[in-house]
N, C-alpha and C positions, 0 to 999 in steps of 0.2 A: 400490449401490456396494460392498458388503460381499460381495455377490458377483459372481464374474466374469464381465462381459459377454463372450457371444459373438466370434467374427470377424466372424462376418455383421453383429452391430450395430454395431462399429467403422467398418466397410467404408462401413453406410447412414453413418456421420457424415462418412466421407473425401470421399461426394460431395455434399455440402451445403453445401459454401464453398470460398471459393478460397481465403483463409486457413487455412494446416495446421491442425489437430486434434494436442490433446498426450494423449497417455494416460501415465499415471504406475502403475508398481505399484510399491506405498507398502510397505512391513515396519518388524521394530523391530530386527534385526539385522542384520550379516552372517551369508551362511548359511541363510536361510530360504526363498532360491527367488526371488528377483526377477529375477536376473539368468536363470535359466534359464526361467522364465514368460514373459519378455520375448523369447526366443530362440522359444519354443513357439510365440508368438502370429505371428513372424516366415513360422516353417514354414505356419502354417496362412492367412494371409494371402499368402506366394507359391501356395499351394495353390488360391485363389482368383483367381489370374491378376494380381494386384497384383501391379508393379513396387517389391520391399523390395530394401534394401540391411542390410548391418551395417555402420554406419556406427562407431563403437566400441565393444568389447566388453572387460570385464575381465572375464577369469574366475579371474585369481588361481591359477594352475593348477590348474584344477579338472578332472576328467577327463569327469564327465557333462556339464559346462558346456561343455567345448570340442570337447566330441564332438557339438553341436546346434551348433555353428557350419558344422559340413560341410554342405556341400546351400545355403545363403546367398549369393549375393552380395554381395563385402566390399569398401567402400572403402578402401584402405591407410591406414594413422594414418601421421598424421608421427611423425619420428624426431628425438631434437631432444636434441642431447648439450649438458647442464646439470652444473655442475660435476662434471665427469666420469661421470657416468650416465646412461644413455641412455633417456629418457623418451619414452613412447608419449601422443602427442594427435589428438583432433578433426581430420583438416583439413577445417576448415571450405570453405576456398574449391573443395574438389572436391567436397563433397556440393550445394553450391548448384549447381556446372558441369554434374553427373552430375544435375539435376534427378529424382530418385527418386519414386517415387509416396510412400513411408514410409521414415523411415531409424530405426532401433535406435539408439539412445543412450547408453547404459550410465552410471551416477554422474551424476544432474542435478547433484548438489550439489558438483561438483569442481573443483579450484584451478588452472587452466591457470598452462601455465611460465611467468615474465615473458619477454615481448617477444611474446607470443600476440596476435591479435586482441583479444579479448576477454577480461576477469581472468578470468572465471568459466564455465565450461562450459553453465550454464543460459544465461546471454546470447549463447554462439552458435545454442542452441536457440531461444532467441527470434527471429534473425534467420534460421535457416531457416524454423522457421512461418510468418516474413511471406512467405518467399517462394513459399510456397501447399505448400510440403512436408510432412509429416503427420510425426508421431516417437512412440516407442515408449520410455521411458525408463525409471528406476529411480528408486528415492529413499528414504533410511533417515529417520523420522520425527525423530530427534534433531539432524536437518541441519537443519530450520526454525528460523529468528534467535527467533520469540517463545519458542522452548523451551530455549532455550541457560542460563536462570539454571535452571529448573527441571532441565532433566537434569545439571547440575551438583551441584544439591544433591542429586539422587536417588542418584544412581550416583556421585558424586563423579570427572566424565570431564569435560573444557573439549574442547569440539567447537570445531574449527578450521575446519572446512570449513561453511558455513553460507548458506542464501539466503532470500530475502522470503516470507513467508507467501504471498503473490498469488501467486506460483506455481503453489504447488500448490491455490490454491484457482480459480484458473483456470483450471487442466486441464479436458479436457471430460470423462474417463473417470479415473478412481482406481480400481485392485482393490485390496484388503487380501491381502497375502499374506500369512498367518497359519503358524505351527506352535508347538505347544505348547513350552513354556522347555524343557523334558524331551528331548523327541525332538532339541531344537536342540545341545544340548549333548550329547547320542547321536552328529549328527552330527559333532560338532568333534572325540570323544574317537573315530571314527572316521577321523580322517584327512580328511573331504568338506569342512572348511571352510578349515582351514589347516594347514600342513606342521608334522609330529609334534615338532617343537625346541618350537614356540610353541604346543602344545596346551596344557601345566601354567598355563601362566601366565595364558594368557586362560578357562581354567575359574575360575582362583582369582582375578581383578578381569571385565574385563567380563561374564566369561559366567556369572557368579555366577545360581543362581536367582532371587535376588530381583531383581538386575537387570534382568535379561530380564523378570522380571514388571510391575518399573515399568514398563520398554520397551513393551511388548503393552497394558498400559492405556493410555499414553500416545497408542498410536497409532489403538487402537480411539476411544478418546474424540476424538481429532482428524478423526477418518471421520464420526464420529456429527454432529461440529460444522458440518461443511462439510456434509454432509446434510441438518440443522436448517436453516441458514440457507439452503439453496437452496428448502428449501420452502415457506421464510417469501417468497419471493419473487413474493407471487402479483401477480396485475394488480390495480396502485393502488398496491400497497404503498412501491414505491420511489417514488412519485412524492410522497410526504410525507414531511418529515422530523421527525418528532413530537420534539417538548421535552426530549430526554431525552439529548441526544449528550453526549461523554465527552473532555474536556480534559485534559491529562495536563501538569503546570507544570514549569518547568525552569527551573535557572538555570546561569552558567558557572561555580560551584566544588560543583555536584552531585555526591559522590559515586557517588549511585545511579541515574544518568540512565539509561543503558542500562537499568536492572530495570523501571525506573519508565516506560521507553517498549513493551518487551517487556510487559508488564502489562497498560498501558494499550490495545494489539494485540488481548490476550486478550480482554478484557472487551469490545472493540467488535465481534470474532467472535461472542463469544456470547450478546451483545445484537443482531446486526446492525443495527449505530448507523454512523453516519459519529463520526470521533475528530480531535481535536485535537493538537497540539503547542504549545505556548505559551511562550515564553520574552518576560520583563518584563526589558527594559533599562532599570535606572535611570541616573541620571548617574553613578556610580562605576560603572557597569558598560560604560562609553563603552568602543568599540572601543580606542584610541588609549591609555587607563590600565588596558588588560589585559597582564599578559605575554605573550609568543610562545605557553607552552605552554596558558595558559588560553583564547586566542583559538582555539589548531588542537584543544583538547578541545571546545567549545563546537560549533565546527564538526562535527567528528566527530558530537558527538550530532546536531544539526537534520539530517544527513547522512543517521542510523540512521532518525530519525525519517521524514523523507520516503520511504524504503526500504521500511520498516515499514506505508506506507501512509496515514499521516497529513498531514493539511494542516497547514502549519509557519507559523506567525505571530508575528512580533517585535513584541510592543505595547511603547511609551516612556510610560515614568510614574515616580514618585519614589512612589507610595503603593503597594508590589505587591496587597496586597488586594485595595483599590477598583478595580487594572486587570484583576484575574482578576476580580473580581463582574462588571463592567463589558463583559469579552468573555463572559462565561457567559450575561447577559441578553440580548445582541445575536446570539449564535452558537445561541442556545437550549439550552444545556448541561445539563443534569441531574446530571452526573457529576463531579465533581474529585477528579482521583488529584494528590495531593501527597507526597514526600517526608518523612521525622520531621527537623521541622526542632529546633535546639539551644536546651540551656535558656538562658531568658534571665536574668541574675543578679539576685541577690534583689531590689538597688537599684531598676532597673530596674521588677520588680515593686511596688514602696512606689511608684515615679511615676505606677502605674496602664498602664503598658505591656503591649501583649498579644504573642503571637506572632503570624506571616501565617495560621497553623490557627486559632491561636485566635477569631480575626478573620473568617476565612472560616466558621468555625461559626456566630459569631453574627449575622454581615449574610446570611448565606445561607439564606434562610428555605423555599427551594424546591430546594433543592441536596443532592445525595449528595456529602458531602466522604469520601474513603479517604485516608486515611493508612500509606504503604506503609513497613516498615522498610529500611535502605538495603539490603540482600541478598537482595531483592527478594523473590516472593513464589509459592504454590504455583501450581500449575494450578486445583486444585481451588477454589481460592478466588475467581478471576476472576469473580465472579456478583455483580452488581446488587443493592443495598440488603439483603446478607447477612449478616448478623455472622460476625467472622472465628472461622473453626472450631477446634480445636485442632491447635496446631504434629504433624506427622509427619514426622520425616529421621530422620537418621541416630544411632545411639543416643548419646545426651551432648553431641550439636550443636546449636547455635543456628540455627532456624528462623523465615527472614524471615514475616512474612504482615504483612495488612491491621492496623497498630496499632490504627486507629480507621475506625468506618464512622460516619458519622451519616447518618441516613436520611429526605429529606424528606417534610412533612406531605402530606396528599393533596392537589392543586391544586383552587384555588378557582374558579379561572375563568383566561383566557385566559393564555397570559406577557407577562412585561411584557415591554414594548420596549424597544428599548437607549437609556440614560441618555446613551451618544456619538452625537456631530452626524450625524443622520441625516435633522433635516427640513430639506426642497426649497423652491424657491421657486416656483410655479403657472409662471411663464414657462418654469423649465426644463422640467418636466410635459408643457408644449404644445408645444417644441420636440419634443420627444422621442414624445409621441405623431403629429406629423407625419411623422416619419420611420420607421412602424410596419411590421414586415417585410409580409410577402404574408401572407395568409390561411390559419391550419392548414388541412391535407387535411380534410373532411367538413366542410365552411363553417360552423365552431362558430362563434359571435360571442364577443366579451369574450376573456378567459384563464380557461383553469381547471389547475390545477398539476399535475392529472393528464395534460395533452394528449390526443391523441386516436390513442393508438397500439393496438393491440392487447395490447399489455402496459402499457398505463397509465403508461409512463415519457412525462416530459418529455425531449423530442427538442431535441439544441444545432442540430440542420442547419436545422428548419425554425424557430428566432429568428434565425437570419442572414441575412442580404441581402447582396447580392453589395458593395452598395457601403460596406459595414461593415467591409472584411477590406484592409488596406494592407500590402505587401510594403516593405521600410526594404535597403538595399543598403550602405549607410553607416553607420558609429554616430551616433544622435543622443543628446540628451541627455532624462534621464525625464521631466520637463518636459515639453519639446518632445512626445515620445512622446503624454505624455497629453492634451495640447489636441488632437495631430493624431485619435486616437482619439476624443475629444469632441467632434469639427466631424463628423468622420464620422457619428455619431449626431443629432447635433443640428442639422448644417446651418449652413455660416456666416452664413446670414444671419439666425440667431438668435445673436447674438453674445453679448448679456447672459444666455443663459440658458446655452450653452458655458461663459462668464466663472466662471458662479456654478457651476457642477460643475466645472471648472476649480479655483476655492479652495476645492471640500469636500474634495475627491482628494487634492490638494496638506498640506490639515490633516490628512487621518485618516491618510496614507501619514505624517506627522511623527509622529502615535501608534500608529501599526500597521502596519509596513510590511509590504507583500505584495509587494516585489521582494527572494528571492533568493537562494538562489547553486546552486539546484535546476536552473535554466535555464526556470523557467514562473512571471510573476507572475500574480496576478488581482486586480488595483483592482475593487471595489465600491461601492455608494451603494443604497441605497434612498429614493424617490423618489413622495411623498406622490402622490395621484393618478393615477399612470401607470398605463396598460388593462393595457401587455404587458410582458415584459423584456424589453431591449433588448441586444445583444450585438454588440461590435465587439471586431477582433483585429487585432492587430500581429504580422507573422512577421521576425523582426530576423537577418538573415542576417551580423552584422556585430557585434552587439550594443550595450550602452547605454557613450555614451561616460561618465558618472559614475564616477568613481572610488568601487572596493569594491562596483560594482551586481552583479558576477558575470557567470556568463554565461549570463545572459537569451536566449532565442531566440523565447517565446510570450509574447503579454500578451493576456489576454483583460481587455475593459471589459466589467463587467455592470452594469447601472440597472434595477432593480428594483421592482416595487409594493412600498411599505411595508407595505400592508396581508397581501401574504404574503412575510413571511421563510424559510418555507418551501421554497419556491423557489427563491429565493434561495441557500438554502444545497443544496439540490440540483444546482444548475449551477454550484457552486465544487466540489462532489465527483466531478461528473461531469467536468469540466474537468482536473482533477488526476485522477484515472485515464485518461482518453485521454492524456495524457503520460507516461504512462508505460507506454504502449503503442510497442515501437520500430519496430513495422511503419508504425503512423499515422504516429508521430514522423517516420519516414523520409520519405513520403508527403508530410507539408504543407511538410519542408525542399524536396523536389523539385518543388513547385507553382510554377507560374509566373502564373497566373490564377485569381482568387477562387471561379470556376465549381471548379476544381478541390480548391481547399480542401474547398468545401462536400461538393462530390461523398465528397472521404475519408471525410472523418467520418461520414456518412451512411451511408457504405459501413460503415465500421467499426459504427457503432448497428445496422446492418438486421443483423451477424454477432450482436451481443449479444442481439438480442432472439431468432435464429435457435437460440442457443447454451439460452434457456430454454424453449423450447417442446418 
């Protein structure tokens, strides 16, 4: 990935799926060659007989850059006069009409004019890859969301333009376009990166040597990371989710939510963990006694956070401790990133009063608590049960990092299971195992968390059964929603045992709810006894009539073996990444028959596994 794949090896990936292929060439500035690498790779793939287009191109008036557009064919940008200046975009809906075999992209990370399709330039990218078109794009390392506090403090620059880490780490090809700070700033004082007014200025702030040096590490190290974790991905691996995932606590007068969810990103990259987002609603923190702007902050963050790639969880409790131990033991967490929360006054201390850290130090006897300062914290420091290093920014500046790591003892034996209402009653067990999908492919008996794929992942298509999947045309209400999901599974004429999952769903959704405002919930239970897990979906073409449910469009029901949590928490992560997949997403909106659901997803897993072989 550090160095540049061929044409030829692009060309083999163009025809191994019908879902486009993204390549990204990644740099740490402007200036060091992306945009004209991405032209290169143009010429030498029409060279090949591929149908390419340039679908947009900035070259900033650059003259070698626009002298490699000759020879291309060019989709016209639209023209789109914005308080009075006339801005070049995307049109998106001629590259999908002009069906291209590849189109050139220029700036993944770019802010379309309002009133666009789409806010962001990457999300029309996405919706041409579904439509089997292949793209060749750009992308400046300090455009990824988890680096935005750290290139802040490095270089002291607030990047506006920014998008989700999954991006770029599901690309199928990354080059590092590298050139030394030296030669870059040769170019710039030469005229080749931008016009001679604004050379002074961008020598003396961004294009500082040291700048460009954090830049180039930044971006080398972000190559290296995606690298690591894809070779951690052998067969088996994903198909367990060892003890050790990483919750990240939030509440709605957080100052440092954003640092603390960008962190929390980092650390599950370089662990590749599934991670958390957690927010503990107590009673004073009822929707209804927040003001307007506390409600649309709160928002904002569980927003960033699902963005960010996290699964978002609202637990109700009045003790916040006992409800983060409490999902830590049931989610198998290993990791708690929290906030420096404030001192508590002396009184308080004479009552024997602790704080939420304090508290989570002392019951958390198997747990990595980090305590993050609210200005969040380096790159460097993002590493698992590390003591935090010494601060390095800017000279005479306050440098966020890790206040406190406390780092758990070695495990003694298994984890414990969650202290929340998780045991079944033998009647649901036997509904539910009557209702047992079809047999995995190579007639294994029993379940084993690995399935039986060639890469070791458990597969969502083959727990489904066609009569699992109910299309809703109407709003109903979640209620409703969830009994009809649990007949489906259980079968009405297992009523009592429907009943009794029916009020475990209804209780843990009142302390954890898993509907919302994402557009995907997922209701869970684990379920003493049971062979397989069981999986039922609701596609809400209308959404939930409840007042404040959002807009709900998936609800996956999962039932579980108790005896593997594992699992368990593997098909709530894989669930939440196929949504936010917008090709799938399109895909199971446009189903009309459950054959067809199934078919997607399946469709969509056989690309995954396609993508790591």
């Amino acid at each position: 990935m550090t160095t540049q794949p061929s044409a030829e090896s692009f060309l083999h990936l163009i025809h191994r799926s019908r879902r486009g292929r993204l390549k990204v060439y990644l740099g740490y500035g402007p200036g060091v060659g992306k945009t004209y690498q991405m032209l290169l790779e143009g010429h030498r793939l029409k060279a090949q007989g591929v149908d390419v287009v340039a679908a947009i191109v900035e070259t900033h008036g650059r003259a070698d850059t626009e002298s490699l557009c000759l020879g291309l064919p060019e989709i016209p940008p639209r023209e789109i006069n914005y308080r009075g200046v006339v801005l070049r975009e995307l049109d998106l809906a001629a590259v999908l009409a002009r069906q291209p075999e590849v189109a050139l992209i220029d700036e993944l990370a770019h802010t379309n004019v309002p009133g666009s399709p789409n806010t962001k330039r990457y999300q029309d990218v996405l919706e041409i890859l579904a439509a089997g078109i292949h793209v060749v794009t750009t992308l400046n390392v300090q455009h990824l969301e988890s680096l935005y506090d750290t290139v802040e403090r490095l270089i002291g620059v607030r990047v506006k333009e920014r998008l989700p880490d999954w991006v770029l780490a599901d690309a199928d090809q990354i080059v590092n376009v590298d050139l030394a700070p030296e030669d870059l700033r040769r170019r710039l004082e030469e005229g080749r990166v931008y016009s001679t007014e604004r050379v002074a200025a961008a020598l003396d702030h961004f294009f500082r040597k040291s700048n460009l040096e954090q830049l180039r590490e930044l971006t080398l190290r972000e190559i290296a990371s995606i690298i690591e974790r894809r070779a951690r991905r052998t067969p088996g691996e994903e198909g367990v989710q060892a003890p050790d995932q990483i919750v990240v606590c939030l509440s709605s007068r957080s100052p440092d939510a954003p640092a603390l969810l960008r962190y929390a990103s980092r650390l599950a990259g370089k662990l590749n963990r599934s991670w958390y987002a957690l927010y503990v609603q107590t009673s004073s923190e009822d929707p209804a006694r927040l003001d307007p702007e506390t409600r649309q902050r709160l928002s904002d963050t569980l927003v960033l956070g699902h963005q960010l790639g996290a699964m978002v969880f609202t637990f109700r409790g009045e003790d916040v401790a006992d409800t983060i131990l409490r999902f830590a033991r049931e989610y198998r967490v290993g990791h708690v990133v929290v906030g420096r929360p404030g001192e508590l006054p002396a009184w308080q201390r004479l009552l024997g009063r602790r704080t939420v850290v304090e508290r989570l130090i002392a019951g958390g006897d198997h747990l990595a608590i980090v305590v993050v300062d609210e200005a969040g914290v380096r790159e460097s420091e993002a590493e698992a049960g590390e003591e935090a290093a010494a601060p390095r920014g800017a000279a005479g500046g306050a440098v966020a990092r890790p206040a406190l790591v406390k780092a758990p003892p070695e495990p003694q034996g298994p984890p414990e299971r969650s202290s929340a209402p998780a045991a079944g009653v033998p009647a649901a067990a036997e509904a539910q195992n009557a209702a047992t999908p079809p047999a995995r492919r190579g007639g294994a008996t029993g379940w084993s968390v690995l399935g039986g794929t060639p890469t070791g992942r458990l597969r969502m298509s083959d727990l489904m059964a066609p009569g699992a999947i109910a299309f809703f045309d109407q709003p109903l209400a979640k209620r409703e929603l969830l009994r009809l999901l649990v007949d489906l599974l259980g079968g009405k004429q297992e009523r009592l045992a429907s009943d009794d999952i029916l009020r475990r769903l209804e209780r843990r959704e009142q302390e954890a709810s898993t509907f919302l405002s994402e557009g995907i919930a997922l209701p869970h239970l684990r379920i003493p006894d049971l062979a397989v897990p069981r999986v039922a979906l609701g596609l809400l073409r209308s959404g939930l009539s409840d007042a404040g449910s959002g807009a709900i469009e998936q609800v996956f029901l999962f039932l579980c073996p108790d005896r593997r949590p594992e699992g368990c928490l593997q098909l709530l992560a894989t669930a939440a990444r196929m949504y936010r997949q917008p090709e799938l997403r399109g895909e199971l909106r446009r189903a009309t028959a459950a054959q067809q659901v199934i078919a997607a997803i399946r469709s969509w897993e056989d690309a995954q596994e396609a993508r790591q072989e």
